[in-house]
Kinemage of the C-alpha trace (Angstrom):
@kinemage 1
@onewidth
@group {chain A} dominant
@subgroup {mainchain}
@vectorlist {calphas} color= white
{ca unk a 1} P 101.987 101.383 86.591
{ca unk a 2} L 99.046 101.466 89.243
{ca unk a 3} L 99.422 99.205 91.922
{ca unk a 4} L 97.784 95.122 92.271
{ca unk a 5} L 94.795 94.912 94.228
{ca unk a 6} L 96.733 92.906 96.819
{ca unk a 7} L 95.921 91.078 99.748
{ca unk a 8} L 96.167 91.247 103.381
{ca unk a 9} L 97.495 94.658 104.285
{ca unk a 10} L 97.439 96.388 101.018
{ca unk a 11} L 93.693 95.561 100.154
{ca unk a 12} L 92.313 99.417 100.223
{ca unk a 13} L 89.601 100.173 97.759
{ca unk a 14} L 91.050 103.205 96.843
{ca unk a 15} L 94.083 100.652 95.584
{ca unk a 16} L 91.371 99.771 92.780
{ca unk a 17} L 91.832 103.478 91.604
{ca unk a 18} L 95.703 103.180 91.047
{ca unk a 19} L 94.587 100.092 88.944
{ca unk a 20} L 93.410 102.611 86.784
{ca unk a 21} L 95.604 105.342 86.987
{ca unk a 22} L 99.169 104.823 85.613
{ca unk a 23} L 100.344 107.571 88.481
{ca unk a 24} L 104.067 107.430 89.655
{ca unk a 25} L 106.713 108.617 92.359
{ca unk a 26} L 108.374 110.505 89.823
{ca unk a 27} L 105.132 112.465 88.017
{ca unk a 28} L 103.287 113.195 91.489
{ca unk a 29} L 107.293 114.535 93.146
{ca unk a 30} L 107.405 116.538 89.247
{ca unk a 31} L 103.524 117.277 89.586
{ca unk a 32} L 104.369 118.847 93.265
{ca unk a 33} L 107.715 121.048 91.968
{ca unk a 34} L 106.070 122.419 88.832
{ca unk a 35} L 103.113 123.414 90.993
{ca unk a 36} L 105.331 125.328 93.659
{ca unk a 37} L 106.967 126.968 90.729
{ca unk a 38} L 103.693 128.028 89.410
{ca unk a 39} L 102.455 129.275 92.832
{ca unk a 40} L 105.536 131.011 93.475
{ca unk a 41} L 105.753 132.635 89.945
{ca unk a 42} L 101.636 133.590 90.440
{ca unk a 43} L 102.979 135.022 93.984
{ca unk a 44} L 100.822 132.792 96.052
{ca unk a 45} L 103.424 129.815 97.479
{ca unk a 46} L 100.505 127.638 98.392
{ca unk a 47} L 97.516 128.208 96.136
{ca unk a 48} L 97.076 127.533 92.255
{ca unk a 49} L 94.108 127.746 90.084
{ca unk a 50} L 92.630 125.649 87.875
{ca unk a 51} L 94.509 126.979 84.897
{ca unk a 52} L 97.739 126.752 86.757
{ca unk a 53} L 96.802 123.603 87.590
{ca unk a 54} L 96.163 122.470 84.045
{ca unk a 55} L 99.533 123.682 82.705
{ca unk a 56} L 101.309 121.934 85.279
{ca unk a 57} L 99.822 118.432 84.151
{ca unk a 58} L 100.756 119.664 80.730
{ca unk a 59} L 104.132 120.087 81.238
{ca unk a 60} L 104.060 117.000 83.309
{ca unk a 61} L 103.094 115.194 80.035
{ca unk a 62} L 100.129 113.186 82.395
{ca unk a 63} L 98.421 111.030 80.595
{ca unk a 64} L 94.833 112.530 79.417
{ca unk a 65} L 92.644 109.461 81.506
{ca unk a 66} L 94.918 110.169 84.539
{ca unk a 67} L 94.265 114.373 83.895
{ca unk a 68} L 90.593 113.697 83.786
{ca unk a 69} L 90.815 111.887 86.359
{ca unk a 70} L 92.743 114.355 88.773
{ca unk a 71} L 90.995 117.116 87.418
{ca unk a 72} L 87.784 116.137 89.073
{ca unk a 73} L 90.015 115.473 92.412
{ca unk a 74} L 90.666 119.148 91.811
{ca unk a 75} L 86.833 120.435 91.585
{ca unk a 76} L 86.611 118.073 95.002
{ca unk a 77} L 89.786 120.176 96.440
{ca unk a 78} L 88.271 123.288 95.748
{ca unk a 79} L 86.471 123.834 98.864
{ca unk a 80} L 85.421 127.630 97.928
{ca unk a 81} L 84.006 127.206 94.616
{ca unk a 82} L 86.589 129.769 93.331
{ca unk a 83} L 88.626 127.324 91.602
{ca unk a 84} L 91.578 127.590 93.622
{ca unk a 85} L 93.223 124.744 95.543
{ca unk a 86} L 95.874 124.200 98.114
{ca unk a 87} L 98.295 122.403 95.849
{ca unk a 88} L 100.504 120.902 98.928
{ca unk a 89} L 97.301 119.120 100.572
{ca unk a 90} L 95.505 117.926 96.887
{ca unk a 91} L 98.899 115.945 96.343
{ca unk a 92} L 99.611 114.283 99.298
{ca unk a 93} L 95.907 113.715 99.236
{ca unk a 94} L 96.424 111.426 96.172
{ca unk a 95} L 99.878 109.839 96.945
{ca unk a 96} L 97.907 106.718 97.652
{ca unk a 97} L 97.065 106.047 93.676
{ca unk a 98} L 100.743 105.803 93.291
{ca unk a 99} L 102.162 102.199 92.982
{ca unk a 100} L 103.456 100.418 95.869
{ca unk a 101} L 102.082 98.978 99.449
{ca unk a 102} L 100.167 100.924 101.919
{ca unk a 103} L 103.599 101.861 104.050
{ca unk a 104} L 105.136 103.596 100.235
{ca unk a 105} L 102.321 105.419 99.909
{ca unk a 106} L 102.381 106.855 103.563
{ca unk a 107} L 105.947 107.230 103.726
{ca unk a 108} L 105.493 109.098 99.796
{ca unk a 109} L 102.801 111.386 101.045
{ca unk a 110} L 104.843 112.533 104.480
{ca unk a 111} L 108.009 113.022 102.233
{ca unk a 112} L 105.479 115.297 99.900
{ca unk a 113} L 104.114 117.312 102.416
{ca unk a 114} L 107.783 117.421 104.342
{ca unk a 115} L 108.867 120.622 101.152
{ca unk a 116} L 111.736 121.242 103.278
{ca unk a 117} L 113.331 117.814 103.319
{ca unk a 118} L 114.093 117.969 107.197
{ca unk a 119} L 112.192 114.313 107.777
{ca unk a 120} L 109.771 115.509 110.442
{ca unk a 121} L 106.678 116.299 111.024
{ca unk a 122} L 104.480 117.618 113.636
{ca unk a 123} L 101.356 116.386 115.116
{ca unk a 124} L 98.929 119.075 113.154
{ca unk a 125} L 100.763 118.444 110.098
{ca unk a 126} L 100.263 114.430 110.593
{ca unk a 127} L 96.746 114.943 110.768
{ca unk a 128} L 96.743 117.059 107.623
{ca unk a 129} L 98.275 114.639 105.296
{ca unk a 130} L 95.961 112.317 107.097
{ca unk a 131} L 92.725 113.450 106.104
{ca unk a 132} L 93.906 114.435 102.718
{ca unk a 133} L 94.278 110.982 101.814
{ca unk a 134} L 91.083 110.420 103.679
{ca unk a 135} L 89.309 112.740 101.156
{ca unk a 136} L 90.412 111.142 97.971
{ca unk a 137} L 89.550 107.885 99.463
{ca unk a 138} L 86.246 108.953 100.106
{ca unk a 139} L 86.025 110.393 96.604
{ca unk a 140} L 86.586 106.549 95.181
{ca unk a 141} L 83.293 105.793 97.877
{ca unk a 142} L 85.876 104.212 100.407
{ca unk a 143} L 84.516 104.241 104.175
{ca unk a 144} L 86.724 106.578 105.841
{ca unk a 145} L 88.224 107.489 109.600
{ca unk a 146} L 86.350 110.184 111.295
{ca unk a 147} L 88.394 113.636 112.048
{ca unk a 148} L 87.894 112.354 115.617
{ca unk a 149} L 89.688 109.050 114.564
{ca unk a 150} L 92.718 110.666 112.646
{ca unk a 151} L 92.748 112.613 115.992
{ca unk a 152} L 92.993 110.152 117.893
{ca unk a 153} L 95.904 108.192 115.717
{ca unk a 154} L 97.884 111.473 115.690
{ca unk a 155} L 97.820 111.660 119.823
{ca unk a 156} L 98.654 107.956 119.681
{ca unk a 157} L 101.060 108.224 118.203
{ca unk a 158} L 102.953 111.280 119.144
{ca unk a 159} L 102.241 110.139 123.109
{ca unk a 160} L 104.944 107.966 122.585
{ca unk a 161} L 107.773 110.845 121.585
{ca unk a 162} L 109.233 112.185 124.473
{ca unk a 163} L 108.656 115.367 123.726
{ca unk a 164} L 105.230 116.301 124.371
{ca unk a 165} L 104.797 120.027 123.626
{ca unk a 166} L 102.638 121.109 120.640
{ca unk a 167} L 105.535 121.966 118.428
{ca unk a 168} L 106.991 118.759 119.029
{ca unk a 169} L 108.183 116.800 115.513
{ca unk a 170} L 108.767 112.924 114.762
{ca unk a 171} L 111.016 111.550 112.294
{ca unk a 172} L 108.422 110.203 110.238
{ca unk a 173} L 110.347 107.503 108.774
{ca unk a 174} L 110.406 105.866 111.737
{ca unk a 175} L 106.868 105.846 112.572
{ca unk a 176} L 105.409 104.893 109.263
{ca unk a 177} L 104.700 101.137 110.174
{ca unk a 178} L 103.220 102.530 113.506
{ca unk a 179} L 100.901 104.720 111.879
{ca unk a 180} L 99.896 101.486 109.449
{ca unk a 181} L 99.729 99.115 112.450
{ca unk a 182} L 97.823 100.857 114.555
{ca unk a 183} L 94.254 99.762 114.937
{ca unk a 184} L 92.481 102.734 113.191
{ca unk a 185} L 94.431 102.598 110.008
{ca unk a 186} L 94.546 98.921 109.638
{ca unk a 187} L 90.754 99.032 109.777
{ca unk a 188} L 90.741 101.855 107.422
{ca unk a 189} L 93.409 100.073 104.783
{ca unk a 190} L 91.017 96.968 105.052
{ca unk a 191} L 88.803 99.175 103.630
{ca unk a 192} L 86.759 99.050 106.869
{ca unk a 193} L 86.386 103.034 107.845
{ca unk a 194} L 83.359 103.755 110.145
{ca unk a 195} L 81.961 106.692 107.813
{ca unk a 196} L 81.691 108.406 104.384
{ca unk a 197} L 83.744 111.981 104.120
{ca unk a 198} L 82.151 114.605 105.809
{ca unk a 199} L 79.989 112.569 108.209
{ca unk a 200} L 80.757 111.887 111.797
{ca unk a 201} L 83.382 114.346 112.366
């Protein structure tokens, strides 16, 4: 039931939020299958609409503060006006309101994204989940990372597999604490992003 504004490393404004939401593992890993079910029943395996998107939470049995409350994450999804989001990116975008310390919620949101279990992810796909989460903690009025930053992470990062080609994949498991530790996260857990969404890119 929402997480404890902590202290230290799991101080994160947008850990305020899941104060106020009562969002879990299990509803946001239900949430995610009962929206690929409705995409791939609508015949679009990505995409669902707002009415889709409604039923899902419905069936879901989320509670109506937490609906309200994801609902306007939706309108801030839809980046066409058409009421139509990319399901996969809106929830790993707010895996951080789940309960749990900054490392869960990373580790939550890569095993999200990851809808074919294998445990790995690629660089592009890193910086995806990345700047989903960076959106929803914007929405909350955190200071984010720029694009440039989550970049910049991402390369970190993945300069340190041995495999260097584009396609390359990490077990992502085992870099979770590296992503935390490293200097550009920290400062953005700390609540201490350089930016607001959108600016700075």
């Amino acid at each position: 039931m929402g997480n404890q504004v902590g202290k230290g490393a799991n101080r994160m404004a947008i850990a305020a939020m899941s104060n106020v939401t009562h969002l879990e593992k299990r509803e946001l890993a239900s949430l995610q299958s009962k929206l690929r079910e409705i995409a791939t029943r609508e015949g679009s395996p990505t995409s669902v609409n707002r009415t889709e998107f409604a039923e899902a939470i419905h069936v879901i049995g989320i509670n109506q503060n937490d609906s309200d409350i994801l609902d306007k994450l939706f309108t801030m999804f839809d980046k066409t006006g058409d009421d139509v989001i990319n399901y996969r990116d809106f929830i790993v975008g707010i895996a951080p309101l789940i309960s749990g310390t900054p490392a869960d919620k990373l580790d939550f949101a890569f095993r999200l994204y990851d809808l074919e279990g294998s445990g790995k992810i690629k660089a592009i796909e890193m910086v995806n989940v990345l700047s989903n989460i960076n959106r929803v903690a914007s929405y909350f009025g955190d200071p984010v990372m720029t694009e440039e930053q989550i970049q910049n992470l991402v390369s970190d990062i993945f300069d340190t597999h041995e495999d260097k080609s584009p396609s390359a994949q990490i077990h992502y498991a085992d870099y979770v604490k590296v992503v935390i530790d490293h200097p550009v996260a920290h400062t953005f857990i700390m609540g201490g992003g350089t930016v607001q969404y959108g600016m700075g890119r």
